[in-house]
Structure formats: C-alpha cells, structure tokens
C-alpha positions as CSV (number, residue, x, y, z in Angstrom):
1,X,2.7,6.4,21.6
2,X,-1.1,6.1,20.9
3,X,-2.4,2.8,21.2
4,X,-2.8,1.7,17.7
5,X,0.9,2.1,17.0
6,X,1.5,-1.2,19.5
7,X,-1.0,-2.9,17.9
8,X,0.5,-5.9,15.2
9,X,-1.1,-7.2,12.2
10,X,0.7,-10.5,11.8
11,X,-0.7,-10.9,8.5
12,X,2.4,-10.2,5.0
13,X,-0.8,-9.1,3.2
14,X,-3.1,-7.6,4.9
15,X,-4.1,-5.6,1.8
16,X,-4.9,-8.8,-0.3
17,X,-3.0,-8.2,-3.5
18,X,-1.9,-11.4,-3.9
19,X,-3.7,-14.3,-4.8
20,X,-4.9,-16.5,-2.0
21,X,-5.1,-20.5,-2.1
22,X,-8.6,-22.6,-2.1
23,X,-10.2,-25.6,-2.5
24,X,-11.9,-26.2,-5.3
25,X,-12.5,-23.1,-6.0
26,X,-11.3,-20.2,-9.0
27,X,-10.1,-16.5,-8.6
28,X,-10.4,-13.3,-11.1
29,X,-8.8,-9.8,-10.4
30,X,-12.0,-7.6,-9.6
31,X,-10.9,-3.9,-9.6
32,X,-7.3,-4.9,-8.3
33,X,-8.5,-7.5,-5.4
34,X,-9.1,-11.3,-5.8
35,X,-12.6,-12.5,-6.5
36,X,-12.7,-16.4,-5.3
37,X,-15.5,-18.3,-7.0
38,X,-16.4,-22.0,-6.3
39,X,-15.8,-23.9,-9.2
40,X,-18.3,-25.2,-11.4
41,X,-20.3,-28.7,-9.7
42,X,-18.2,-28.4,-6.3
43,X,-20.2,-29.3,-3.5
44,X,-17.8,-27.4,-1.2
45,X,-15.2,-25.1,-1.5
46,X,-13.0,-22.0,0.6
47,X,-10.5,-19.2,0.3
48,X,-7.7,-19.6,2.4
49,X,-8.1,-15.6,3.2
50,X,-4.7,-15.7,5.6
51,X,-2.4,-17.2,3.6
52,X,0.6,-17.6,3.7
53,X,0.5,-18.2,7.6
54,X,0.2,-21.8,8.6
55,X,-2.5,-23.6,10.5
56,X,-0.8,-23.8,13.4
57,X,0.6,-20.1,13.5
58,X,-3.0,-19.1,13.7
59,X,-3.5,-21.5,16.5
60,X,-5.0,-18.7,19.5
61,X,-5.2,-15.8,17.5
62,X,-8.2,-14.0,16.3
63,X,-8.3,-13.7,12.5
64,X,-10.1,-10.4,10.9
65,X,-11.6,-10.1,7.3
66,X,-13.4,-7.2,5.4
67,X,-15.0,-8.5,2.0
68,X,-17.1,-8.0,-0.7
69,X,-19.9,-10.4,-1.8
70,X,-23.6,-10.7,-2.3
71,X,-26.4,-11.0,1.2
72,X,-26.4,-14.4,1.3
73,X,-22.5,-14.3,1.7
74,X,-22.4,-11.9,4.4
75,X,-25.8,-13.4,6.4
76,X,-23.3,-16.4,7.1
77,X,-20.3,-15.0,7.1
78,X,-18.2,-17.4,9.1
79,X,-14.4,-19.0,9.8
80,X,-13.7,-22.2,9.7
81,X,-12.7,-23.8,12.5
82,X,-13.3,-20.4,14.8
83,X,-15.4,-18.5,16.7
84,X,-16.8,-15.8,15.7
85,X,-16.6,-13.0,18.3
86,X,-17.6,-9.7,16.1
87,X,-19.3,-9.5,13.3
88,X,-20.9,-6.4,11.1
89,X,-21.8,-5.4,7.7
90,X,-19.1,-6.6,5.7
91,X,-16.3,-7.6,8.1
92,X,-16.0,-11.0,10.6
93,X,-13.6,-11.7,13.5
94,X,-12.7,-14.8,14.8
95,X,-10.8,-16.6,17.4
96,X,-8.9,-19.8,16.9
97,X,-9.0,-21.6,19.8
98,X,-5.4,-22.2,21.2
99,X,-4.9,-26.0,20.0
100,X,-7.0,-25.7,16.8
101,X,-4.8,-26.5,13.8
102,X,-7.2,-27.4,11.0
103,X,-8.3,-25.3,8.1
104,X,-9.4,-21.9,8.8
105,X,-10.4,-20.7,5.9
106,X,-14.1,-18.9,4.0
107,X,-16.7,-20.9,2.6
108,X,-17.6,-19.9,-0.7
109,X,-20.7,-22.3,-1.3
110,X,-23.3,-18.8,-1.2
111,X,-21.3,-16.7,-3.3
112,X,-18.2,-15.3,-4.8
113,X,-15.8,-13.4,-2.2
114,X,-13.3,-10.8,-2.9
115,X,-11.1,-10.0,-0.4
116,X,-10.9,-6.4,1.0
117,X,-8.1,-6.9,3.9
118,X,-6.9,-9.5,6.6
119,X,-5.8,-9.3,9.9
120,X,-4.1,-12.0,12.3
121,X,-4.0,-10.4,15.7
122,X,-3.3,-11.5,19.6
123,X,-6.0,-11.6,21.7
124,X,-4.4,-8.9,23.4
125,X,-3.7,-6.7,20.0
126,X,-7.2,-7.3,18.8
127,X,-8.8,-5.9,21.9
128,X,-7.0,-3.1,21.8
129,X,-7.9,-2.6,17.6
130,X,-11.5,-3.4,18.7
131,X,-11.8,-0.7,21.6
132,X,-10.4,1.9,19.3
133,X,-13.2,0.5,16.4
134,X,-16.3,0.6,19.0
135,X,-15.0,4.4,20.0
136,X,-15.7,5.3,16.4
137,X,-11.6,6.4,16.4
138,X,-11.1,3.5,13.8
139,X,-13.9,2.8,10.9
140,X,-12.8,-0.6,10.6
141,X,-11.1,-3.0,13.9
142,X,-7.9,-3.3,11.4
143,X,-4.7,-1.8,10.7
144,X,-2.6,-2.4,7.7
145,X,1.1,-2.0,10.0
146,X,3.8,-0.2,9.2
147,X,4.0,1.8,5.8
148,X,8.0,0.9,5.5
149,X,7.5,-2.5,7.5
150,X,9.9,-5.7,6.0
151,X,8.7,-8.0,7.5
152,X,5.0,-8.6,8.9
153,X,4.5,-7.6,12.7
154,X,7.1,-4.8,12.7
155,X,5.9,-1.7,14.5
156,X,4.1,1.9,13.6
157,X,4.7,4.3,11.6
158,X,0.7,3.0,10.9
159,X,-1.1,3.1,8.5
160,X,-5.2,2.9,8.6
C-alpha cells in the first residue's frame, strides 16, 4: 500500500462544491466553485473554507486550502486562529493548535476568494501528504479520499 492510500482527508468536501458559511460576506458560482466576496461597507469578514466540521473537531489538526484570488489575497494568505506551517503560490497549510477552538476561517478583507479544495489532516497524515508533495510525487500536499468513500476519512481507492 503506497503511502498516500493511508493518508485521510477529514474534510466531506474537499472539492468545494457546496457553498461555504461567512461572516459578512456574499458568494457567486465562478466556473462551478464558490467565489466569497466581502459584502459591501464590512469592515471585516471570512469564509468558513472547512465547513461543515466544527471548531473544536479542528482543534490539533492542520487545515489545507488551494484558492483562487487576486496578489494581494495570496501575499497574506493566512488562517485564523493557526499557524501557518507551508505556504506557496496559491495554497496555505495550517496547524490548529490542540486547545484552539475559535474561528478558523479566511479573511476576505483583500479580495474575493474562490475556493479550489480543502483538506483537514493529522499531523501525522499531513506529514506524510507533505513528504510526498516536496518529492515532486504529488503537485499539490492534498488528496481528495476515496472515489466511492460514504463518509469522510474512509480509506483509498485515492484519488489526486
């Protein structure tokens, strides 16, 4: 069994076709994926990108994001509430420390966001997802899970 089939992606969307949650904020399909906008006059607003999982589910994991938006988006690309421990391009990882339970969500104050995919990983899962990434085996440190999965963090057959 190669090592990405072990790996789980905790996340019942990783794809992002559904519509995320936000504060103060509005979303438009943009060639199939959500586009989340802060509304008109809001001084702050975020997408919560890993919806549906609770605060405290994410509590010691590391949460993943690939997105679309403009420079100034991705220049500080960040997660509430986390520390970031990889970024490039496009994509941001993060780990929640293990008794954070607040909001961990994107700020959308620099831009519109759409987003791409999500991941919610164990340390131990991400490292492994990483590893393969910094290899070149992987173009992205993510995995979708199991094509046939029914529930999220079943196992392999995996899909890229």
């Amino acid at each position: 069994m190669s090592r990405i089939e072990t790996v789980r992606n905790l996340q019942q969307d990783p794809r992002c076709l559904m519509r995320r949650g936000g504060w103060n904020c509005s979303s438009s399909i943009d060639n199939g994926r959500y586009r989340y906008e802060a509304n008109s006059g809001a001084t702050g607003a975020s997408v919560s990108a890993w919806h549906p999982l609770s605060n405290q589910y994410m509590a010691g994991k590391v949460l993943y994001a690939r997105i679309t938006a403009g420079q100034a988006v991705l220049d500080l690309l960040d997660v509430e509430k986390a520390t970031t421990i990889a970024r490039h391009d496009n994509w941001i990882a993060a780990r929640v420390a293990d008794s954070t339970v607040g909001n961990h969500s994107i700020w959308l104050m620099r831009g519109p966001v759409t987003l791409e995919e999500v991941g919610c990983y164990s340390p131990e899962d991400w490292e492994r997802l990483y590893a393969l990434y910094q290899k070149g085996e992987i173009q992205y440190p993510w995995c979708a899970g199991p094509r046939d999965a029914t529930m999220a963090g079943e196992k392999g057959p995996w899909e890229l």
